[in-house]
N, C-alpha and C positions, 0 to 999 in steps of 0.2 A: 504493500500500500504506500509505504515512501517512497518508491521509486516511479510511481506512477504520477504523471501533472494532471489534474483534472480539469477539466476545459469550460468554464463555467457557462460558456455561450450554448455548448452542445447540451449542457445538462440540461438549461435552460430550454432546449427545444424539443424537448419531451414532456413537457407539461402541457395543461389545455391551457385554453385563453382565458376560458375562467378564473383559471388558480392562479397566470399573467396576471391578470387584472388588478382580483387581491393582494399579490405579493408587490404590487406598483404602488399601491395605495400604501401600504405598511411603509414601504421604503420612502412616501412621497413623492411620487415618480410621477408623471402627467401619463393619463390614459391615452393609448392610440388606437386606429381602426384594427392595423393588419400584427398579427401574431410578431414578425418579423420588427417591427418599430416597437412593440410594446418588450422585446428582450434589449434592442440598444437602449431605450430609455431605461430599464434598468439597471444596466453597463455602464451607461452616461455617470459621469463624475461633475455635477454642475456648478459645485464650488470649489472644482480641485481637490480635495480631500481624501488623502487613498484611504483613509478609514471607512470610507463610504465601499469597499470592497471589502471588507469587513462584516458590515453590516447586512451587505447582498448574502454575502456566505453564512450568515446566524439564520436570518431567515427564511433559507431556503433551507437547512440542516433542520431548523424546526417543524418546519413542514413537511419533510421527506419520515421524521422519528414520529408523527402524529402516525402516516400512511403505513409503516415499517407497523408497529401498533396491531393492525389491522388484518397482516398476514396472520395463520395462523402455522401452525409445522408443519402440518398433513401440506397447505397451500404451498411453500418454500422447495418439500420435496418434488414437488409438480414440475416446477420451473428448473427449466434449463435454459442455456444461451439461443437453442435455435427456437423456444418459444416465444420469446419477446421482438414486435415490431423492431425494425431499424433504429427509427425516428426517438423509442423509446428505451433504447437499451444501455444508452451512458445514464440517463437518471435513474432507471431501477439498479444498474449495474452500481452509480456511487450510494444509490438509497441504501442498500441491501451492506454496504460498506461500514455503512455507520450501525450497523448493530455488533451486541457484546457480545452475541457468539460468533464463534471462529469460523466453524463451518461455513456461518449466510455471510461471511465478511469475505472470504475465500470466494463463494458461489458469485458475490458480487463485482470482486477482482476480476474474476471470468469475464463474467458480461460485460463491462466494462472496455478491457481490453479487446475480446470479440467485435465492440463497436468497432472499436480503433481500428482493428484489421479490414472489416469491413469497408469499414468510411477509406482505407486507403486503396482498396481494391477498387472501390466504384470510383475514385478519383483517378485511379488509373486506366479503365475503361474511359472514362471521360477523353483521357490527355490522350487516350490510342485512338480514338475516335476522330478527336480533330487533329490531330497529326498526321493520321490516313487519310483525309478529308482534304487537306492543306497539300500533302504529297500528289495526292492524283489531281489537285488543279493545277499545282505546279507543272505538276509531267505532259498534262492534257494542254496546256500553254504552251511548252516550248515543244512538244510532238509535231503540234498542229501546224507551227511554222514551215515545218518538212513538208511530211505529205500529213494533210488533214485526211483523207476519206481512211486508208491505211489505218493508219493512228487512232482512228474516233469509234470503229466497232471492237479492236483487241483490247483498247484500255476500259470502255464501256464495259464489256464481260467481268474486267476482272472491276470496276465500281460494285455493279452491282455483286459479284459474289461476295466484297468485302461489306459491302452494307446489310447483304443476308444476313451474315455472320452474327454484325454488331446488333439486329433486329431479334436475334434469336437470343443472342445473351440479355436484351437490355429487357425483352420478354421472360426467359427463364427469373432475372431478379424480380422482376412486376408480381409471378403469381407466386414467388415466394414470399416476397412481402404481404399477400392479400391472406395466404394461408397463415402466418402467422400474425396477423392483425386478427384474425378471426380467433383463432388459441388465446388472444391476450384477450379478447373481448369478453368469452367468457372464462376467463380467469377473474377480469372484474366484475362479471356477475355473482362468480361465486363469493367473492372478497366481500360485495355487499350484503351476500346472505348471512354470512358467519359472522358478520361484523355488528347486524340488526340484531341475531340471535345473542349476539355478547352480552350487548346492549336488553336485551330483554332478561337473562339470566340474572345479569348486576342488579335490575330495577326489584326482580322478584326476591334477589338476596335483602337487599338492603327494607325490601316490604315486611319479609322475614323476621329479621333483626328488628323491624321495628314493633310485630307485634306483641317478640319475646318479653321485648323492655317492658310495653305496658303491661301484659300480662305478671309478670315479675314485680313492677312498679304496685299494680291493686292487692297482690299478696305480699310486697310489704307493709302497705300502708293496712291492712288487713291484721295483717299481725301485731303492727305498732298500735291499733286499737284497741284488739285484746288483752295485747300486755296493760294497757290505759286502764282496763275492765278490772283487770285481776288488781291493778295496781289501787285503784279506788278501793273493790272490797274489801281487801286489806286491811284496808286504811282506816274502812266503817266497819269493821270487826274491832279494830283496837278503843274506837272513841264508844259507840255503843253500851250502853250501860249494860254492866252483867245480869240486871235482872231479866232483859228483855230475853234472854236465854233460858232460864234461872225457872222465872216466873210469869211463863205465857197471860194466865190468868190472871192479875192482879191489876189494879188501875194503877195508869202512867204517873207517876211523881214528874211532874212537868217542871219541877223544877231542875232535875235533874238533865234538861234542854236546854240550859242557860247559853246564850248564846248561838245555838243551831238555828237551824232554816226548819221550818215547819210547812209543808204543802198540802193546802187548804183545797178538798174539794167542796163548793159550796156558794153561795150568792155571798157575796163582801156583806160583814156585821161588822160597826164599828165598834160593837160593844166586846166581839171578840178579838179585835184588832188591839185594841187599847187593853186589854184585859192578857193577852199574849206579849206584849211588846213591852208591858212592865214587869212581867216575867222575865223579860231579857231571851225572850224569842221572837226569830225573824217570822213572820207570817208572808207565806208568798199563796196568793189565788189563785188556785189553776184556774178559773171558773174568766178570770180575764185576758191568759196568757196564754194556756195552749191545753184546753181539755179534752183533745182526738190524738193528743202526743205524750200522756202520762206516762212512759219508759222514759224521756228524752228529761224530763224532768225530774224525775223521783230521784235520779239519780246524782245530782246533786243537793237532796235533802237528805234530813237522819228524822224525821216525824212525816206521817202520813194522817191528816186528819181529815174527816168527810162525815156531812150529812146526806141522811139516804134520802133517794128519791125516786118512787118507785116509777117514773118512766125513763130511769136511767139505771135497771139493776143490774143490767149485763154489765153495764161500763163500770159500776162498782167492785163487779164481780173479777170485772179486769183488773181492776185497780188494787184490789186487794193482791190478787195472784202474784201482778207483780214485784209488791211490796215486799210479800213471801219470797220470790225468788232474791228478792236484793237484799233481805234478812235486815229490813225497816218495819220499824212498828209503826201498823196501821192499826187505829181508831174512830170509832162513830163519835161523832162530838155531838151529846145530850143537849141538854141545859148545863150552856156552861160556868154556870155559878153554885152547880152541882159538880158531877165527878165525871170521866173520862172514862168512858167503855170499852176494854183492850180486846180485841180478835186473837 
């Protein structure tokens, strides 16, 4: 690979005009009509600046490692030298150059140089062309001076045989090129199949991945609540007066609430408001706060009290249950200038 000069005009003439365009615009290059003005303008150095060759070589190296990307192995082992178009075999040849493996950097060598050999053999067809061309005008000019009639059908014979010739070779190269323009064509069909399907694999991984997280994310936050659960009854095991354990039966010593949250199911009474509250208990009404959410709330209380009503005995009947599970004492509250009736 170092001993190779890479040609940046010829690389250049294996790209389409499209990807011309864009890589004109990147380098700030002015847009032209024909394929052929849109590579000198990007050759063009308009402020003298040879780092501006530089810059042509960054962006075309980034653009060939996006497309290199897009091969896959099975695709790389396909390709050989006589697969690839003419026109296109110095930029796959330097594309293929710039990868980390050794093999496609070797394969790319190949190609590469196979242009070179190429490009010089059709140059030399060319140079035999018009050298033969130039030769029998010269000879058919000074023949003719002689004897023209003589001179005009023997040198004629051998024109045309020599034009046969070059007819045949410049034909044999034509439908070599058509055949492998057609190989390369769908080698980039297939490139886009593999490359959509990549592209489709990634989207599904990363869809994957994303619904692990949530999935993962609600069974933590799942479990950080339980722990929350366990961690409060705990907590209302130790404050809990021993009797409510002790002595199911017996009416509550409200005094021993001093301080707690007390959850009133019942129409707001001021007289038990003020009658609790000198007690040095919180009185909180579910009756104005949330009386279709009694879990959501009991659970921040240590007193459950309620008057019954009998078009609400289910929901008492809930209310109580709950109580029992959260191991809160819940009571009918009488007349409360009288006594407290413990469930």
């Amino acid at each position: 690979m170092d001993n190779i000069k890479y040609d940046l005009e010829r690389i250049l003439n294996g790209f389409t005009l499209e990807v011309l365009e864009e890589l004109a615009k990147k380098l700030k290059r002015k847009i032209r009509m024909k394929k052929s003005e849109i590579i000198q303008e990007i050759l063009s150095h308009p402020r003298g600046k040879p780092e501006d060759s530089v810059k042509v070589w960054q962006e075309i190296n980034r653009y060939l490692r996006k497309e290199l990307e897009a091969f896959s192995q099975e695709a790389f082992t396909m390709i050989s030298s006589g697969d690839v178009p003419r026109e296109e075999r110095f930029k796959v040849g330097y594309m293929f150059t710039l990868s980390s493996n050794s093999e496609i950097r070797a394969l790319g060598v190949e190609l590469y140089c196979r242009a070179e050999e190429d490009k010089a053999r059709d140059d030399d067809i060319k140079e035999e062309t018009v050298a033969v061309m130039s030769t029998i005008i010269i000879e058919k000019d000074i023949e003719d001076r002689d004897t023209k009639e003589t001179i005009e059908v023997r040198e004629t014979k051998d024109f045309h045989k020599r034009i046969k010739s070059l007819e045949n070779k410049l034909q044999k190269a034509n439908i070599e090129g058509q055949r492998t323009k057609g190989q390369l064509e769908k080698l980039r069909i297939d490139m886009v199949a593999l490359k959509a399907q990549w592209v489709r694999e990634k989207e599904e991984t990363g869809k994957s991945r994303n619904r692990v997280r949530e999935l993962e994310g609600d069974r933590a936050e799942t479990e950080k609540e339980i722990d929350l659960l366990k961690q409060k009854l705990e907590q209302r095991k130790t404050i809990l007066p021993q009797k409510t354990m002790d002595e199911p039966c017996c009416e509550i010593n409200l005094a021993s609430y001093q301080g707690r949250k007390a959850l009133i199911f019942a129409e707001r009474d001021n007289e038990v408001d003020i009658r609790l509250s000198a007690l040095g208990i919180i009185p909180i009404w579910a009756m104005e706060i949330d009386w279709n959410r009694p879990r959501r709330r009991m659970s921040t209380c240590q007193l459950v009290l309620y008057k019954k009503n009998d078009e609400k005995l289910n929901k008492f009947e809930e209310i109580r249950e709950i109580a029992k599970y959260w191991n809160i004492p819940c009571n009918e509250l009488l007349n409360f200038s009288g006594r407290i009736v413990n469930d």
